[in-house]
ZAKEKE-176568 format. One record per residue (C-alpha): residue in one letter; z, y, x. Coordinates in steps of 0.05 Angstrom, whole numbers, padded with zeros to 5 digits, always signed. Example, Ala and Ser with C-alpha at 12.3 -4.5 7.8 and 13.67 -1.06 7.14 Angstrom:
A+00156-00090+00246;S+00143-00021+00273;
END
This chain:
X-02179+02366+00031;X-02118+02413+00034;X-02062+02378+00008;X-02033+02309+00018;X-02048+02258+00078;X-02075+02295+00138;X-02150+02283+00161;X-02161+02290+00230;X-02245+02312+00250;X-02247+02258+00303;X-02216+02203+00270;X-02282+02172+00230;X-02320+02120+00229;X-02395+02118+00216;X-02424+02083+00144;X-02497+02067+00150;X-02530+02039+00086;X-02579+01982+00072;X-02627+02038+00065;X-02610+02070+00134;X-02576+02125+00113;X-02513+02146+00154;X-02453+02177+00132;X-02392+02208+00173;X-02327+02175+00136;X-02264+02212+00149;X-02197+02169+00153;X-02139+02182+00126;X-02075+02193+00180;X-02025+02148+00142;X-01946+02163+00170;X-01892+02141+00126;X-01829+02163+00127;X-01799+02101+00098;X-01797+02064+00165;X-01752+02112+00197;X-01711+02111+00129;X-01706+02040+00140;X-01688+02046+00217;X-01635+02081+00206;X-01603+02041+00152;X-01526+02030+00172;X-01508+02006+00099;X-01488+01937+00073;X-01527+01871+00079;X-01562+01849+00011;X-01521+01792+00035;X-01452+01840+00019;X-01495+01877-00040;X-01510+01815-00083;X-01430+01793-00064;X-01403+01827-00130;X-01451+01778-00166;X-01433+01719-00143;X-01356+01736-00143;X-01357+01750-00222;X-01374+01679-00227;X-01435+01710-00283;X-01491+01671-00311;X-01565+01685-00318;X-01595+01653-00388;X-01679+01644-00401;X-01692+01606-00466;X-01751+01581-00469;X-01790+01539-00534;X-01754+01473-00505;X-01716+01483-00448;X-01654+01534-00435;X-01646+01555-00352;X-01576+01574-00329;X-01571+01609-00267;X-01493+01611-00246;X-01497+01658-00188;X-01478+01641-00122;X-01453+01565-00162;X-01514+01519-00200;X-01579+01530-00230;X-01580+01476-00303;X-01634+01462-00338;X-01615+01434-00407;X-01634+01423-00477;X-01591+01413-00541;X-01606+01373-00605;X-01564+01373-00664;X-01559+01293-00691;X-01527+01277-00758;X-01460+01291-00766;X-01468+01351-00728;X-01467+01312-00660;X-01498+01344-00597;X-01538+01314-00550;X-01547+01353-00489;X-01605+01337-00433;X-01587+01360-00378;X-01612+01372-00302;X-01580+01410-00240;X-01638+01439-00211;X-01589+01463-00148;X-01516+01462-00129;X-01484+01520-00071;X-01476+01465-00032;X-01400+01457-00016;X-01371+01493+00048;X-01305+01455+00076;X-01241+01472+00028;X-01213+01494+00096;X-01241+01550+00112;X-01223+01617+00104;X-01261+01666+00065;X-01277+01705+00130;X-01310+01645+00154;X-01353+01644+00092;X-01373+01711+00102;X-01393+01705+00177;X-01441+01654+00148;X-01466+01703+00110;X-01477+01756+00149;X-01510+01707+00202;X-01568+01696+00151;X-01563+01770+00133;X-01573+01792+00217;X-01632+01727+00215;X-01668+01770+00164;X-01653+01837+00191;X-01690+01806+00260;X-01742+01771+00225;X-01796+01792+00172;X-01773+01803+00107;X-01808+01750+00060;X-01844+01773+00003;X-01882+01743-00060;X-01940+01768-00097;X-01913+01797-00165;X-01970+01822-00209;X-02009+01840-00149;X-01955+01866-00107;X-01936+01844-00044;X-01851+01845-00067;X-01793+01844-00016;X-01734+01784-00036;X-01669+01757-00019;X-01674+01680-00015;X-01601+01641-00037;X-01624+01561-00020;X-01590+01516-00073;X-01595+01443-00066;X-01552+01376-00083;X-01588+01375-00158;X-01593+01322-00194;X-01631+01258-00167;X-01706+01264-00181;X-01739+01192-00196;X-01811+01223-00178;X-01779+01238-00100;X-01739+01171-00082;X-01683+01202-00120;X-01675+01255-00070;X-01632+01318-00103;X-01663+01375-00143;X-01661+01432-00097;X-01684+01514-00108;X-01694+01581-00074;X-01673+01634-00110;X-01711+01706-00110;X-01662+01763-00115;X-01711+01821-00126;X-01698+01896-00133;X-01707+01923-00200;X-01663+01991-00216;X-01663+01975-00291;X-01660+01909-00292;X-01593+01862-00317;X-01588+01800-00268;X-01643+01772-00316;X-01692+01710-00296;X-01757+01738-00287;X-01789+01666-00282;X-01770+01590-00256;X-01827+01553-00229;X-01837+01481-00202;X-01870+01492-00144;X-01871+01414-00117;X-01846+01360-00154;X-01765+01372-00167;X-01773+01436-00118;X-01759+01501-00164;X-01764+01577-00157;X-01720+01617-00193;X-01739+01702-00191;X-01677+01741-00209;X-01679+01816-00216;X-01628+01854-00198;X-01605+01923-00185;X-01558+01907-00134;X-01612+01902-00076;X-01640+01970-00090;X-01587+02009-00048;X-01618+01974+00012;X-01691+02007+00032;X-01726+01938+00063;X-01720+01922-00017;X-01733+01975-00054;X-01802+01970-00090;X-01852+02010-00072;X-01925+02024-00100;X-01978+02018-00047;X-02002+02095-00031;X-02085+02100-00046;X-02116+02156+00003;X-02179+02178-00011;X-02235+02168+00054;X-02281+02226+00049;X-02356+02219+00074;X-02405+02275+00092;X-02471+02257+00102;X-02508+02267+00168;X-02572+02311+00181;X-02639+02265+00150;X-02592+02232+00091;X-02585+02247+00021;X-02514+02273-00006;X-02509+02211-00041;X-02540+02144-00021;X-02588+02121-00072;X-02557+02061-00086;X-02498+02095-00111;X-02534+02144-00154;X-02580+02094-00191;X-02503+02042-00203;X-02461+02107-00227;X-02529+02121-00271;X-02534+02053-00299;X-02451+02054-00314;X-02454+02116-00349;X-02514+02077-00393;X-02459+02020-00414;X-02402+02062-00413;X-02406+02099-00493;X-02432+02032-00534;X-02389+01982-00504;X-02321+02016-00484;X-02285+02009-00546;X-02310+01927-00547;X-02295+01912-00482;X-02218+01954-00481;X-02204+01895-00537;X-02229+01839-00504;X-02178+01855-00452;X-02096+01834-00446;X-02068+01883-00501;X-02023+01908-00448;X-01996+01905-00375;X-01935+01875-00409;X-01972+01813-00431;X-02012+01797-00369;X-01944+01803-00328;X-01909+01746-00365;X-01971+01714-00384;X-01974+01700-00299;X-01895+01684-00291;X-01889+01645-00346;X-01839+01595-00326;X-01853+01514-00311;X-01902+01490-00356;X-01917+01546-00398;X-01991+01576-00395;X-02042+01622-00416;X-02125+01610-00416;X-02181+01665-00439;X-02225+01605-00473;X-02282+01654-00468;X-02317+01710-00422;X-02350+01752-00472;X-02413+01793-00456;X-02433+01809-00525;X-02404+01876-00568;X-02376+01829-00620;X-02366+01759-00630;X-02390+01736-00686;X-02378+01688-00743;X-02431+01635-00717;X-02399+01639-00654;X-02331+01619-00687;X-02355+01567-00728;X-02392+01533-00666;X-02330+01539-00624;X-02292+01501-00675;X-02345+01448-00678;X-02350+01432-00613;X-02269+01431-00604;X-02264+01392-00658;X-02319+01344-00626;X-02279+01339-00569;X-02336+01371-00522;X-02301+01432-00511;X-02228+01424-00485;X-02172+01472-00466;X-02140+01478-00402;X-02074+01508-00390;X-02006+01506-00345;X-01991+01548-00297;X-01936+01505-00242;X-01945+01449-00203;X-01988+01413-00257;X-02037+01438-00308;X-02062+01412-00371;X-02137+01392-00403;X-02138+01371-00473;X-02195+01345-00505;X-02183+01333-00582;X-02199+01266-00603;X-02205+01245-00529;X-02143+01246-00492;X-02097+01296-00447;X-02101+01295-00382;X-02049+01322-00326;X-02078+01344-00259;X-02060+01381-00192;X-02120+01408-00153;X-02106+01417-00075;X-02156+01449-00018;X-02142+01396+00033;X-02124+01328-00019;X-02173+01342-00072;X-02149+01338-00137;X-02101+01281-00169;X-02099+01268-00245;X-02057+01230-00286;X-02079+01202-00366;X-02022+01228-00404;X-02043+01199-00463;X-02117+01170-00497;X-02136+01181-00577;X-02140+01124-00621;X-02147+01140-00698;X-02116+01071-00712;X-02057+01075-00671;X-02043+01156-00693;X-02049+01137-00767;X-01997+01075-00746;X-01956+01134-00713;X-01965+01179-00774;X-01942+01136-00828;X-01867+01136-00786;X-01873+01208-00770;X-01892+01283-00803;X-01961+01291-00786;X-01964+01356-00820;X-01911+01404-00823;X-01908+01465-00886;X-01898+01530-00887;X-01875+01568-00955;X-01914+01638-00971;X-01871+01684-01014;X-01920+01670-01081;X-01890+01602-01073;X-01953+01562-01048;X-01944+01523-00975;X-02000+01527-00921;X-02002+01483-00873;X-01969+01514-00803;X-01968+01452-00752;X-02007+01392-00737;X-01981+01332-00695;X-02026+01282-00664;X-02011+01220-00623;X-02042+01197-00568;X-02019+01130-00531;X-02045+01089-00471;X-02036+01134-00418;X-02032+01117-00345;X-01972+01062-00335;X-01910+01099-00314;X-01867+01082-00254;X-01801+01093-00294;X-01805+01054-00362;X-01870+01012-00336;X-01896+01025-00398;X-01955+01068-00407;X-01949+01145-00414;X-01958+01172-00486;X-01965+01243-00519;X-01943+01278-00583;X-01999+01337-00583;X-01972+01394-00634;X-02033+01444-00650;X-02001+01508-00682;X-02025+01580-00707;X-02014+01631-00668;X-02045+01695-00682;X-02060+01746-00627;X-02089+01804-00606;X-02141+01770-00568;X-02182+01710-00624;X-02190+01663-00567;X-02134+01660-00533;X-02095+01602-00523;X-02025+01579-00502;X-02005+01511-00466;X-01945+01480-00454;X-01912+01408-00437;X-01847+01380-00448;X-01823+01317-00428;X-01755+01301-00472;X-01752+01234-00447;X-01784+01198-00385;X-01861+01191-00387;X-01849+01215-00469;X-01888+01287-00476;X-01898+01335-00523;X-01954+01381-00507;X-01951+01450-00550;X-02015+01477-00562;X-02016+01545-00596;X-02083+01591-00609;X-02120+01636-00670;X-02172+01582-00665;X-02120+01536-00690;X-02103+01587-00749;X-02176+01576-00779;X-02167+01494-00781;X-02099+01479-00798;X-02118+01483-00881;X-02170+01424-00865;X-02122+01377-00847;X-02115+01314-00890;X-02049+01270-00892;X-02050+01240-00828;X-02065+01311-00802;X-02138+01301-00779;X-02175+01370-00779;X-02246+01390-00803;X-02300+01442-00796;X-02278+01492-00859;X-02328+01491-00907;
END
């Protein structure tokens, strides 16, 4: 090579194949000249960057299909909900996920800052934390909130957060994601283009240097291995491309939020397709066997994830390397007790096409008798709303739980499998195999 990262002749290692042929691997010198960028860096904190923020007084907003997060800078994080009751009457739900907590009303604002610019010269000395966004190992500025609301799961200890200031040139103080990461302990990711003036922030693609091998007197230019594998993948490569390109996440886009969805909110490829095409047995077997309750869909992506088997129940489980995993019964089917449920509530819900006929859009099922909850001491239960939703890819599928009132869920469920069934559905919103 004559261009780009130098390659020194004795810096290599020797590759010797399963076949015993030996290679001489040249190494790439890596020197970046971001370190001594960041060595000499005489500029402000992020402490003293992000200060403009959090003297505005400006809020962050993320709406989400239930919930709506608040992020008051440098003040609260609120969690809340709204419902309009008759005669116009709002009812707001509310949780403080994290209060700053208070610093005495005494001190001066130079005080304040010292504080700040302690935690500032802690990082500057220290490693700066980072967390894995799409891949990429990401520098952040942590802001600890706590004094939340009381959480009944923790002894009524308060809500408390971390917040994530990130660097992101074009981004607007937006919430990237919030995320329950133990029970009433959140992370909030803000981006912000406030923390790109500092270098230890700035975002930076990891370089890939090619190693160049040579091989050695007695080998071939290429082990064989690696011809007959670059053979066989140029055999796959012309039938299948164009399949395979549309099994995959339409875009970068879409697997990016799909991971930092926040709390609650999941995505889960139902199936790993080997085939060119799937076809319309494979369909029609996939709804049987939902609809038999043998094939269930998992979702969530916090602290808790999701299993729902139709016409079984809905389960809630956390799986841990070193406590195994711990599941709770959200809720259990029983046709009785759903038709009881349906007769006092809309089982099905209508849409209107433009010629004027409705089609069904949303089915609701109930499912009671869930593990006994600490709270209410009455057992958990679970409104389970299946909904069309097309997409790009025919089995995807979207899961999400709400809880609007203690131990009371709704669990959204939300797939094109969905869109093929709804039309079978029958007053009390049981589905069928179409005909």
């Amino acid at each position: 090579p004559t261009t780009g990262v130098l390659y020194k002749e004795d810096n290599y290692i020797i590759m010797t194949t399963v076949d015993k042929e030996k290679y001489k691997c040249l190494l790439p010198l890596i020197a970046s000249g971001n370190e001594e960028e960041e060595k000499d860096y005489k500029g402000p904190t992020p402490g003293e960057l992000l200060e403009p923020l959090f003297k505005q007084s400006s809020c962050s907003y993320r709406i989400e299909s239930y919930w709506t997060y608040e992020v008051c800078h440098g003040k609260h994080i609120r969690q809340y909900h709204e419902e309009k009751e008759t005669g116009q009457k709002i009812n707001i739900q509310e949780y403080y996920l994290g209060n700053m907590i208070m610093k005495n009303p005494l001190s001066e604002p130079e005080e304040s800052r010292e504080l700040s610019c302690g935690y500032d010269l802690l990082l500057s000395l220290t490693q700066i934390p980072t967390k894995n966004i799409e891949g990429q190992m990401t520098p952040y500025y942590p802001v600890e909130l706590g004094n939340g609301t009381p959480c009944s799961l923790r002894q009524n200890l308060p809500r408390s957060s971390t917040v994530m200031y990130i660097c992101h040139p074009e981004a607007k103080h937006e919430i990237l994601s919030v995320a329950e990461v133990t029970t009433c302990e959140y992370e909030v990711v803000i981006l912000t283009p406030l923390l790109c003036n500092h270098p230890k922030y700035r975002f930076r693609a990891s370089p890939v240097n090619d190693i160049f091998c040579q091989s050695l007197p007695g080998s071939p230019l290429k082990p064989h291995n690696l011809e007959q594998l670059e053979k066989q993948q140029e055999m796959l490569k012309m039938p299948f491309r164009r399949v395979k390109e549309e099994e995959m996440p339409s875009t970068k886009e879409e697997k990016f939020s799909s991971i930092h969805k926040p709390v609650a909110v999941g995505s889960h490829q139902l199936l790993t397709v080997g085939t060119t095409h799937i076809s319309k047995l494979t369909d029609e077997q996939l709804i049987k066997e939902f609809l038999s309750g043998s094939y269930c869909f998992h979702g969530g992506v916090g602290w808790w994830k999701y299993e729902f088997c139709y016409g079984k129940y809905v389960h809630q489980y956390h799986e841990d390397k070193e406590s195994g995993k711990t599941s709770v019964v959200v809720g259990t089917w029983s046709k009785e007790e759903h038709i009881e449920w349906s007769r006092k509530n809309a089982a099905r819900t209508f849409y209107l096409r433009e010629d004027g006929t409705q089609t069904v859009r949303m089915v609701s099922h109930f499912y009671g008798n869930g593990d006994v909850c600490d709270l209410t001491d009455k057992p958990r239960q679970v409104t389970v709303k299946l909904k069309c939703k097309e997409s790009d890819s025919p089995h995807a599928v979207t899961i999400y739980m709400l809880e609007p009132h203690s131990c009371q869920y709704i669990l959204g469920v939300e797939s094109p499998v969905i869109c093929k069934i709804l039309d079978t559905a029958d007053e009390y919103g049981l589905l069928s195999v179409p005909s």
